[in-house]
Each structure stands twice: as structure tokens, then as C-alpha cells.
C-alpha positions in Angstrom: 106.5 105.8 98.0 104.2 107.9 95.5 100.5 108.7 97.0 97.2 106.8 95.5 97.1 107.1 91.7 100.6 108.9 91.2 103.7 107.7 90.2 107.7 108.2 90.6 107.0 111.6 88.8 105.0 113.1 92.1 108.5 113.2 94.0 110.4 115.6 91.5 111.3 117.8 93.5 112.5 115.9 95.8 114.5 113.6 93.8 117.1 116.1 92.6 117.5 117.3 96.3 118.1 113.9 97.7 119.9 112.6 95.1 122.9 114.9 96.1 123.6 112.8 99.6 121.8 109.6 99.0 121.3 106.6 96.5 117.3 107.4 95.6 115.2 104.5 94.9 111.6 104.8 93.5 108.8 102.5 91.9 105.5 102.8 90.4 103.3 100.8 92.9 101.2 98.0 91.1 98.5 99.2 89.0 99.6 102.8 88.8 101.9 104.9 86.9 103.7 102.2 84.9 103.4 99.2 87.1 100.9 97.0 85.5 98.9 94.5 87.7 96.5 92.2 86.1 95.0 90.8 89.3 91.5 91.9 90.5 92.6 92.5 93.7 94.7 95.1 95.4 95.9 95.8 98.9 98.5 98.4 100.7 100.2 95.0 102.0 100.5 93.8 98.5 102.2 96.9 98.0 104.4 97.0 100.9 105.9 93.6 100.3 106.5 94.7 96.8 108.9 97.0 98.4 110.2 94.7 100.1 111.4 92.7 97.5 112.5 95.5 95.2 114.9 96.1 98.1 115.9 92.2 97.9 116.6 92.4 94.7 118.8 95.2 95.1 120.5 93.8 98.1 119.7 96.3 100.2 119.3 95.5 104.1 118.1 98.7 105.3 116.7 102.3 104.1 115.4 105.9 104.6 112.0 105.6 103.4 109.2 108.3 102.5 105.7 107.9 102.0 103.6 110.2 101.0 99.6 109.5 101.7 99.2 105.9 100.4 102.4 105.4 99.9 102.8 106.8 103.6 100.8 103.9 104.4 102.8 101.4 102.4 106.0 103.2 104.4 104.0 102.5 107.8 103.6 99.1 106.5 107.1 98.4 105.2 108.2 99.3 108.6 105.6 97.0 110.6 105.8 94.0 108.0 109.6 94.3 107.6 111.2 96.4 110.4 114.5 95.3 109.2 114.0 97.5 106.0 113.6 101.0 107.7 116.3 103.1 109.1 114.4 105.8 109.4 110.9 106.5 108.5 109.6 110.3 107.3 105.3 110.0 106.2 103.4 112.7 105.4 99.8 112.4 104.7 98.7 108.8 105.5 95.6 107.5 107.8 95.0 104.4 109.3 91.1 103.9 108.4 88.8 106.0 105.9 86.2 107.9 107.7 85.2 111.5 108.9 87.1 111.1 112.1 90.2 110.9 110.0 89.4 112.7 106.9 88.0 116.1 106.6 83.9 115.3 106.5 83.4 117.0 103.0 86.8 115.7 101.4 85.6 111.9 102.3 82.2 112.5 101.4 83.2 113.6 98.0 85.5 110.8 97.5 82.8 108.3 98.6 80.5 110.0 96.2 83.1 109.2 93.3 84.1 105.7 93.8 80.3 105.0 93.3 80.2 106.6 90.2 82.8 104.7 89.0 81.4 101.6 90.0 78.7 102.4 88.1 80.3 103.6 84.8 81.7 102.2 81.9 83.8 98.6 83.1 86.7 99.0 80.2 90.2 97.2 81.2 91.0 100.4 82.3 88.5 102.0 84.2 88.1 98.9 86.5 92.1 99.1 86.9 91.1 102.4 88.2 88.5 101.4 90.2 90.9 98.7 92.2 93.3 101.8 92.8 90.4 104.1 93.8 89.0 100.8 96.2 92.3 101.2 98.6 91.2 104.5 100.1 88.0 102.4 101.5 90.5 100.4 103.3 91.4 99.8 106.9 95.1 99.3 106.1 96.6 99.6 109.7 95.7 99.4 113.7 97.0 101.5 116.3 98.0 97.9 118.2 100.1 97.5 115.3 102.2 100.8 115.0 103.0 100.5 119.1 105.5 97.6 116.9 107.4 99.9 114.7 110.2 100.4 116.3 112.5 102.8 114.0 112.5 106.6 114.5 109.9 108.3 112.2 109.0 112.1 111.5 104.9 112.1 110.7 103.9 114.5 108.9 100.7 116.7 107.9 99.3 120.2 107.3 97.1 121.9 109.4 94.5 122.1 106.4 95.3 118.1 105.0 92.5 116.3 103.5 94.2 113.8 107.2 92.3 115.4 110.0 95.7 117.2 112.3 94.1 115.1 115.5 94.6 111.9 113.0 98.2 112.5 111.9 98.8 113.2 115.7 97.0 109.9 117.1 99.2 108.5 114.8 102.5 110.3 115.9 100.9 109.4 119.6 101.0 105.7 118.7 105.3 104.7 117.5 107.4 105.1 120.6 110.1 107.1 118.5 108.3 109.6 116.7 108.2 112.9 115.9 105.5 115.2 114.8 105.8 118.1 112.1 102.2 119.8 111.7 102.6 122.5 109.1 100.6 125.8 109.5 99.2 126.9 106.7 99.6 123.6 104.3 97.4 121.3 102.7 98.0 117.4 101.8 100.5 118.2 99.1 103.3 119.2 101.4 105.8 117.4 99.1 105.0 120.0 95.9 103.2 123.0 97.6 106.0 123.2 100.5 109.0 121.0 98.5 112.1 123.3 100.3 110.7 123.1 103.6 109.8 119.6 103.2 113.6 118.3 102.0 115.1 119.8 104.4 113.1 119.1 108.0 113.3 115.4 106.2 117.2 115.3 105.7 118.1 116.6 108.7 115.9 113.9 110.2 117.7 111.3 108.1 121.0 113.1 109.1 120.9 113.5 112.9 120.3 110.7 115.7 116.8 110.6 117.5 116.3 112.2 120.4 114.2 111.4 122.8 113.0 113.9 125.6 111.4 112.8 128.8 110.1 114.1 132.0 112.1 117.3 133.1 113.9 117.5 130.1 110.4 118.5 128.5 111.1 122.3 129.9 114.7 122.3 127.4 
């Protein structure tokens, strides 16, 4: 699930690594790449339960998903709205509300800076299609209460230089029971392109092996 603005093109090089062990399944969310949407509204649970049915349609009960930044919150949100969906759950990228304490200060100041500038230019079909994409990234699409209630393994993911504040991607970690955290030195928010090998693989072998969960004494192992 592509990040805000993208499209099925932003996983390329993932989708001829994946496609060698598993069936790969990916859309254009509403109102981006070639998904047209001629509502005026648009929300990241509009977006998850699009998924939803895409997998209905396909008659498929249950998946490996990856979401990367918005569509890391449409993954969070797949797995909260439809638990039944998501085997397993690998998101890199995502937040749960837009402000400095979750995005770097000057990244969300910039962005902030943008959207009004396009609410004050030209209001063409397209530009205001734009604007409706843009208007997501000044939503609060998720709670903390709410991801105590996904209950499938996940791997969350960031970089230790993302546009996500590190302390963000780990609150979230902190907050799904079975989780695991991958924080990569060194790496930005496009971990999919900028670090695509090391990305596949920590993510397959997630996919691949069961979850483990390590308490108490077991911690020193």
C-alpha cells in the first residue's frame, strides 16, 4: 500500500523480489496514481476498506500486507478495521497524528506551508484532486487505544533520519502487543527505494518465520 501521492510504481523494486515466493497484489488508492475518485472527500479509512474489498473480490481471506507511510497507515488500518485480512503486517513510515512530536519540526512546517498554498492557488479539477490527497497528511488517522487491538504480528519500520520522528515509529511499535521494531541507521523515509535489498529481505523473512516473543529472563538471549 503505496505512500501519499504515489502509486503501484513506488514498490518496483520490491515487486520483482516478492513476486518470486508470493502472489503480489497492488492498487492505486482512490484519487492517486490511476484510481479516480470524484468525491470531495477523502479519508485513510475510505482507503482501508477499499482494500478490503479488493481482497473480497479476489476471495482472499487473509494476507501479508506492506504499507509504506500513508499506505502504512491504510496497512495499520486494514489490520484494526479488518483483522481477519492481515497475516502479517510489515509498515514503514507511517504516524498516527501530524505534528512536530511525530514529524521532524522543519519537514511538517514545510508541508503545512504547502497545503496553504495550494489552497490558495488555482482550483482546476485537478489541483483540488490534489488538494484532497495533500488534506490526509492533516489527519489524525489512528489512536494508540486503537492499535493495543491489532492483534497480528507486525515489523514497524523507520529510519533514524525519517521525515517519522524514531521516538514516533517506536511509540508505535510500543503500542501492538506482537511487534517488532527495525530502526535503520543511517536511512531516511524512503527505505523501500534508498535501502530496497535490505528492505525485502528483513520483510520476507518476517513473512517467512513464526513470531517470537521474548519475555522476562529470556530478554538476556
Amino acid at each position: 500500500m503505496h505512500g501519499n501521492g504515489g502509486s503501484i510504481a513506488d514498490f518496483r523494486l520490491q515487486i520483482p523480489f516478492f513476486e518470486k515466493k508470493y502472489r503480489v497484489i497492488l492498487a492505486d488508492s482512490r484519487a492517486q496514481g490511476k484510481s479516480k475518485d470524484p468525491s470531495d472527500s477523502l479519508s485513510f479509512d475510505m482507503m482501508s476498506d477499499d482494500m478490503n474489498a479488493l481482497l473480497d473480490s479476489l476471495h482472499l481471506d487473509s494476507c501479508d500486507v506492506i504499507g509504506w507511510s500513508d499506505g502504512g497507515i491504510d496497512a495499520l488500518l486494514l489490520a484494526f478495521r479488518h483483522p481477519d485480512k492481515v497475516r502479517k503486517l510489515a509498515v514503514t513510515g507511517a504516524n498516527l497524528w501530524p505534528d512536530t512530536t511525530s514529524v521532524d519540526p522543519v519537514v511538517y512546517h514545510y508541508m503545512t506551508g504547502l497545503y496553504d498554498s495550494m489552497r490558495n492557488g488555482a482550483r482546476t479539477p485537478d489541483s483540488k484532486n490534489e488538494l484532497k490527497v495533500f488534506h490526509l497528511l492533516a489527519l489524525t488517522p489512528l489512536t494508540v487505544e486503537q492499535l493495543h487491538r491489532i492483534k497480528c504480528p507486525a515489523l514497524i519500520i523507520g529510519g533514524d533520519h525519517d521525515v517519522i520522528l524514531p521516538r514516533h515509529t517506536l511509540l508505535i511499535a510500543g503500542a501492538i502487543d506482537n511487534a517488532y521494531l527495525w530502526i535503520l541507521p543511517g536511512a531516511g523515509h524512503s527505505i523501500p527505494v534508498d535501502h530496497s535489498d535490505e528492505f525485502n529481505t528483513v520483510v520476507s523473512d518476517f513473512f517467512d518465520r513464526p513470531f517470537k516473543t521474548i519475555q522476562g529472563l529470556d530478554r538476556f538471549n
